[in-house]
TORLOLO-555812 format. One line per field, with one value per residue: residue number from 0; residue in three letters; x, y, z of N, C-alpha, C, O in turn. Coordinates in Angstrom, 2 decimals. Each point is the difference from the previous one (the first is absolute). Layout:
<sites>
num: NUM_... $
residu: ALA_... $
nx: X_... $
ny: Y_... $
nz: Z_... $
cax: X_... $
cay: Y_... $
caz: Z_... $
cx: X_... $
cy: Y_... $
cz: Z_... $
ox: X_... $
oy: Y_... $
oz: Z_... $
</sites>
This chain:
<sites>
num: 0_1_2_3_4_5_6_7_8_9_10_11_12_13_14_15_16_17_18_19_20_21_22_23_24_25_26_27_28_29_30_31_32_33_34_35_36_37_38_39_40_41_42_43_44_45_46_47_48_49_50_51_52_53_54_55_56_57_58_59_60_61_62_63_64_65_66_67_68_69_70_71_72_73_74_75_76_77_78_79_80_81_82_83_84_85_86_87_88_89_90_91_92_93_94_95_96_97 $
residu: UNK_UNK_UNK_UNK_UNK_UNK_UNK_UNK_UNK_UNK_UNK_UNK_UNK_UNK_UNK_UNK_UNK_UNK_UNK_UNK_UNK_UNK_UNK_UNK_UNK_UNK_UNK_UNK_UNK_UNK_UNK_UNK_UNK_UNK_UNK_UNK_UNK_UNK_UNK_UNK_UNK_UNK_UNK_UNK_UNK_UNK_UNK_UNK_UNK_UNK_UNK_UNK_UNK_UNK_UNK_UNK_UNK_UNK_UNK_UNK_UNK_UNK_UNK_UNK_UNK_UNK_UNK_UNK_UNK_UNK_UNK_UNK_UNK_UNK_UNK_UNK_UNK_UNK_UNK_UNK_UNK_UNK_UNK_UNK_UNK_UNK_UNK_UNK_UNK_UNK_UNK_UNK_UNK_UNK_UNK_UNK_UNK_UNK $
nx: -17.17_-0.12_-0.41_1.50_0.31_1.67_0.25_1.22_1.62_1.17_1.99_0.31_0.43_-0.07_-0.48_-1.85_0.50_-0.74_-0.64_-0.19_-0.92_-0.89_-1.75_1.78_-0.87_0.99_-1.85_0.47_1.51_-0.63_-1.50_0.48_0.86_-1.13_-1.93_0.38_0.23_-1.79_-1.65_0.97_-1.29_-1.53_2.55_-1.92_1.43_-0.21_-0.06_0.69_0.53_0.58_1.37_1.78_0.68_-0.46_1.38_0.49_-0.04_2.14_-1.51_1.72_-1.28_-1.06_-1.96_1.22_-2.29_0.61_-1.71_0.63_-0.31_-1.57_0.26_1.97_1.66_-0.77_1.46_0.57_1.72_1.04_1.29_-1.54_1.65_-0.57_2.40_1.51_1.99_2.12_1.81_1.44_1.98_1.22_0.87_0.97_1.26_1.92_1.20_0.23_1.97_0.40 $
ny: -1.62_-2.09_0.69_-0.84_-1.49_1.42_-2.03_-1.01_1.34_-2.31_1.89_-1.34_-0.77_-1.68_1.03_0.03_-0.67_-1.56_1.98_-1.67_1.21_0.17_-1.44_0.23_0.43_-1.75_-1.25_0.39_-1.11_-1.17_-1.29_-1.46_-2.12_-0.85_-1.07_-1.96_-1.99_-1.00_-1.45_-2.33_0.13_-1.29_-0.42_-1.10_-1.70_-0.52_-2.34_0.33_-1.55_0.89_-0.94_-0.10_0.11_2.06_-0.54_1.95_0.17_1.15_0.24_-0.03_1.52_-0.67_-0.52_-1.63_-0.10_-0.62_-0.91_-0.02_-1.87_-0.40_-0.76_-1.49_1.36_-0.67_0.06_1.79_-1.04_1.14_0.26_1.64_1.08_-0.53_1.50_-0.94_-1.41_0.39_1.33_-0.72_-1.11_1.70_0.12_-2.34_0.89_1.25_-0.08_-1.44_1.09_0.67 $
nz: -11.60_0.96_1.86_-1.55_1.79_-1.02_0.99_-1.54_1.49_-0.73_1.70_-1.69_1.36_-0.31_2.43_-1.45_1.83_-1.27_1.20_-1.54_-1.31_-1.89_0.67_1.09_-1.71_0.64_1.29_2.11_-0.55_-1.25_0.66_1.54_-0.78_-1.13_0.66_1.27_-0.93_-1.19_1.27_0.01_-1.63_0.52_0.27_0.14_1.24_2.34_-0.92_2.10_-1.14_2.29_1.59_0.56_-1.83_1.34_-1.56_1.68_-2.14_0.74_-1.19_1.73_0.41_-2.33_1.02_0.48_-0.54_2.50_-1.53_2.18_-2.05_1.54_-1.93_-0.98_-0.94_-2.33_1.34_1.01_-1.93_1.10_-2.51_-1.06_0.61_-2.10_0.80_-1.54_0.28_0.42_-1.04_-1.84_0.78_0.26_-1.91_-0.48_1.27_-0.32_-1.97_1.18_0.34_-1.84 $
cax: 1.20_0.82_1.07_1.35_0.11_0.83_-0.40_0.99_1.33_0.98_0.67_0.58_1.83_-0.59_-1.48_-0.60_-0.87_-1.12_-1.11_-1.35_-1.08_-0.76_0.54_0.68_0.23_-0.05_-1.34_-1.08_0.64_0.25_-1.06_0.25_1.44_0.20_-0.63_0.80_1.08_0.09_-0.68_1.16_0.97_1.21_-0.09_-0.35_0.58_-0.49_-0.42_0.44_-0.73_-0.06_-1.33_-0.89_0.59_0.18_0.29_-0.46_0.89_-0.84_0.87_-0.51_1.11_1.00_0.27_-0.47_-0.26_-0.65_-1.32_-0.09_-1.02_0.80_-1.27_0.35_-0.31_-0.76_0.48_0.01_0.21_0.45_1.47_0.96_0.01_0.83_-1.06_-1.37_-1.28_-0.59_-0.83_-1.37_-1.07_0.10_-0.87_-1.05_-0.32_-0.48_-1.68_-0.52_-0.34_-0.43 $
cay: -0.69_0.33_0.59_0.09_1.13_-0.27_0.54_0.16_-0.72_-0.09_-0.49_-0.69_0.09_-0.49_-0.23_0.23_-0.74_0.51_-0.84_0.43_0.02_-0.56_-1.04_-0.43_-1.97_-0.68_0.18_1.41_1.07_0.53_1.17_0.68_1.30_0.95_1.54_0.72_0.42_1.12_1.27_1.09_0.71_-1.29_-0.04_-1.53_-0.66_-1.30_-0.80_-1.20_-0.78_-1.06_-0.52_0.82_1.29_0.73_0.99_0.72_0.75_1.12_1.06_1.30_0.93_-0.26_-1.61_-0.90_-0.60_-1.02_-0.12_-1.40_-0.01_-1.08_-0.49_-0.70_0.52_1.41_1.25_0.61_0.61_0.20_-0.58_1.07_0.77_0.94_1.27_0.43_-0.92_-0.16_0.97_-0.07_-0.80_0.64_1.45_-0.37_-0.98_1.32_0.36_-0.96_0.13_1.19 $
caz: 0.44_1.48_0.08_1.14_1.07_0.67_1.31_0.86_-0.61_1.02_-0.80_0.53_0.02_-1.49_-1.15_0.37_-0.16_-0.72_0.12_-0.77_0.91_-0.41_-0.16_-1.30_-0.11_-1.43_-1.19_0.33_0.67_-1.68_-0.29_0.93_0.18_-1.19_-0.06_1.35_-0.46_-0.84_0.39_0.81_-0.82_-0.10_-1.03_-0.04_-0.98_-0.27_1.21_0.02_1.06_0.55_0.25_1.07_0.45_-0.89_-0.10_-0.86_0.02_0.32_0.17_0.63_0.46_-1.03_0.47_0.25_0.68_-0.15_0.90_-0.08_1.23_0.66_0.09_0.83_1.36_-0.33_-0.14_-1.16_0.49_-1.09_0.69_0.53_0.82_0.15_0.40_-0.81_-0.09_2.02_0.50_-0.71_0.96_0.97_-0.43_-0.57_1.03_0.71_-0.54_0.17_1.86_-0.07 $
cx: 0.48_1.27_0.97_0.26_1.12_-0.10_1.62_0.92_0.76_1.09_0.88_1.84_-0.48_-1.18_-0.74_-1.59_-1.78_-1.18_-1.65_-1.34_-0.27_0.81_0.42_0.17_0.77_-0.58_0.04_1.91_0.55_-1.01_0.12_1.19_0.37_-0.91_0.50_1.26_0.04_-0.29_1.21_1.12_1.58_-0.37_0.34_0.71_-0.28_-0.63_0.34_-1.07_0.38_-0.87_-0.49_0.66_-0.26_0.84_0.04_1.49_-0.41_1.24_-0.50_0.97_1.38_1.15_-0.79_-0.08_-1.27_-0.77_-0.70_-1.40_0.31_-1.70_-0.23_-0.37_-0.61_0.79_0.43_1.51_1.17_1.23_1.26_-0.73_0.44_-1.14_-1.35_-1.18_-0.81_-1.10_-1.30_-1.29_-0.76_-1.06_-1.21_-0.61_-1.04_-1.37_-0.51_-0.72_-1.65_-1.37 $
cy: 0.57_1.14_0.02_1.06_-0.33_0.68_-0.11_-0.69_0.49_-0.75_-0.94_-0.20_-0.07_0.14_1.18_-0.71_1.24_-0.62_1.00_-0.37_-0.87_-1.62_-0.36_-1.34_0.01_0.78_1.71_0.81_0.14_0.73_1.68_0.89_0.15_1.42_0.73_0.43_1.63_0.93_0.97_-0.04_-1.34_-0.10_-1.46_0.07_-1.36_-0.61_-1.66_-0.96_-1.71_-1.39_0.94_1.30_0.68_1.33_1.01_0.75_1.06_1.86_1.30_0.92_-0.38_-1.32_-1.05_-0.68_-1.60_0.27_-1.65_-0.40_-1.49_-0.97_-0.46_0.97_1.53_0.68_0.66_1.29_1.08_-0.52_0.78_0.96_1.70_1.18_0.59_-0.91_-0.05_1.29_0.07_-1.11_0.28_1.12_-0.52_-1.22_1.53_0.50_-0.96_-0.08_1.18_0.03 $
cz: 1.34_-0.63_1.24_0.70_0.74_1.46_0.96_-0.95_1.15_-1.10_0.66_-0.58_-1.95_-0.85_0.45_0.28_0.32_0.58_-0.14_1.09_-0.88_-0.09_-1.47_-0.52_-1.88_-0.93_-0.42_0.02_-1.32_-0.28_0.90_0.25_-1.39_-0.02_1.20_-0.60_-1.06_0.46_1.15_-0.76_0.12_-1.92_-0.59_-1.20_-0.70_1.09_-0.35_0.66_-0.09_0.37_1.31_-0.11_-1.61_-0.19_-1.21_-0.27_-0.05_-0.24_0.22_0.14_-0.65_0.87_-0.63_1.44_-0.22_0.94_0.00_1.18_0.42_0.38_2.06_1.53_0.24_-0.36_-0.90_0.39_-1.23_1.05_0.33_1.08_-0.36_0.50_-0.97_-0.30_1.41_-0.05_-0.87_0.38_1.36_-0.31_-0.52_1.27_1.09_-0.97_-0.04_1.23_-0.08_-0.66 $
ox: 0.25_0.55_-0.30_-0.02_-0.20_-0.15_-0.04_-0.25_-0.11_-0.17_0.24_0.14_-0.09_-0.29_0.55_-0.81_-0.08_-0.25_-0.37_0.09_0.46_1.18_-0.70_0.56_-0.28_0.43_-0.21_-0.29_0.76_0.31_-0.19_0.09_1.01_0.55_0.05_0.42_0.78_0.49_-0.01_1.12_1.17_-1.04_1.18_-0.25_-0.01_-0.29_-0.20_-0.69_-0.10_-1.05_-1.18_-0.11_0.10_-0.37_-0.18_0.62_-1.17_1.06_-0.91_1.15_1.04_1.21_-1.02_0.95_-0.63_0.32_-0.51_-0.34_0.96_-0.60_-0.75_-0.82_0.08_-0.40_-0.06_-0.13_-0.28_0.00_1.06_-1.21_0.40_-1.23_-1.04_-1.20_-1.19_-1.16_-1.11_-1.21_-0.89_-0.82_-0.99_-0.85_-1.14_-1.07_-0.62_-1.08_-0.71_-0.58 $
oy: 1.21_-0.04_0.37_1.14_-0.85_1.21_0.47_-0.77_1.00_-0.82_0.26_0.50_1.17_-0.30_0.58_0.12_1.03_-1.18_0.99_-0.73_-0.89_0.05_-0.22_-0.79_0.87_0.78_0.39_1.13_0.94_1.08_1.13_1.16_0.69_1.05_1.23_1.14_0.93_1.11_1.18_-0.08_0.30_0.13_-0.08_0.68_-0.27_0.71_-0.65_0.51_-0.86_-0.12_0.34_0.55_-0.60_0.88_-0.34_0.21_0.16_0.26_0.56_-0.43_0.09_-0.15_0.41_-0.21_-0.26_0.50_-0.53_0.51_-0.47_0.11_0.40_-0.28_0.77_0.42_-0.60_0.85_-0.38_-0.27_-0.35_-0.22_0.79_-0.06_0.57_0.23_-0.19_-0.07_0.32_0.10_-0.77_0.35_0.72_-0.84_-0.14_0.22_0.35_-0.48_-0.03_1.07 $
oz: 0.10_-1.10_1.13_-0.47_0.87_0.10_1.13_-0.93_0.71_-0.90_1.18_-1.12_-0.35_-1.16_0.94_-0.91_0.67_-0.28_0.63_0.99_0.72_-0.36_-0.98_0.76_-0.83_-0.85_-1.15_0.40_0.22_-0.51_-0.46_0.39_0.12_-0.32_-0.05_0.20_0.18_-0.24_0.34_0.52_-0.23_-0.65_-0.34_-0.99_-1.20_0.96_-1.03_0.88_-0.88_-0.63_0.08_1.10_-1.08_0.77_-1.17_1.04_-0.34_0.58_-0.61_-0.17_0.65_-0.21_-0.54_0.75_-1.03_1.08_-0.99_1.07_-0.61_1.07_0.88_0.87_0.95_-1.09_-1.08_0.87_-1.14_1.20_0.53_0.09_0.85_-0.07_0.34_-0.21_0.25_0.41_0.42_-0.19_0.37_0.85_-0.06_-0.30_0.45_0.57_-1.00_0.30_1.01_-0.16 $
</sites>
């Protein structure tokens, strides 16, 4: 199985938006970000799915958070910003680099 490689995040006034080296679609990004997810320690509550959008509820650092993907225009992003979620993306975007 491919494995996910987060290669950059940028935060924006609301989000953190998320972008993977590997093309993400529909078919292929549920297989894909649940083992990305465990393997960095996000703790998966549930997943919603849309007709084109999927999301994941998510709790970290004793928050909830949302991890959402957007068939329509690729992307992939969570919806808060906070310093721990920024920096744990950040630490896993830097070993990745490596």
């Amino acid at each position: 199985m491919q494995k996910l490689n987060l290669i950059s995040v940028e935060q924006t006034d609301d989000s953190i938006l998320c972008t993977f080296a590997q093309n993400l679609n529909y078919d292929n990004v549920e297989d894909l970000i649940l083992p990305w997810l465990n393997q960095h320690r996000f703790n998966f509550k549930e997943s919603m799915f849309g007709a084109d959008r999927i999301s994941w509820r998510l709790e970290i650092a004793q928050q909830i958070v949302w991890l959402h993907f957007d068939e329509l225009t690729q992307s992939c992003w969570f919806d808060q910003t906070s310093e721990e979620l920024l920096a744990k993306l950040k630490q896993i975007v830097e070993n990745n680099a490596h």
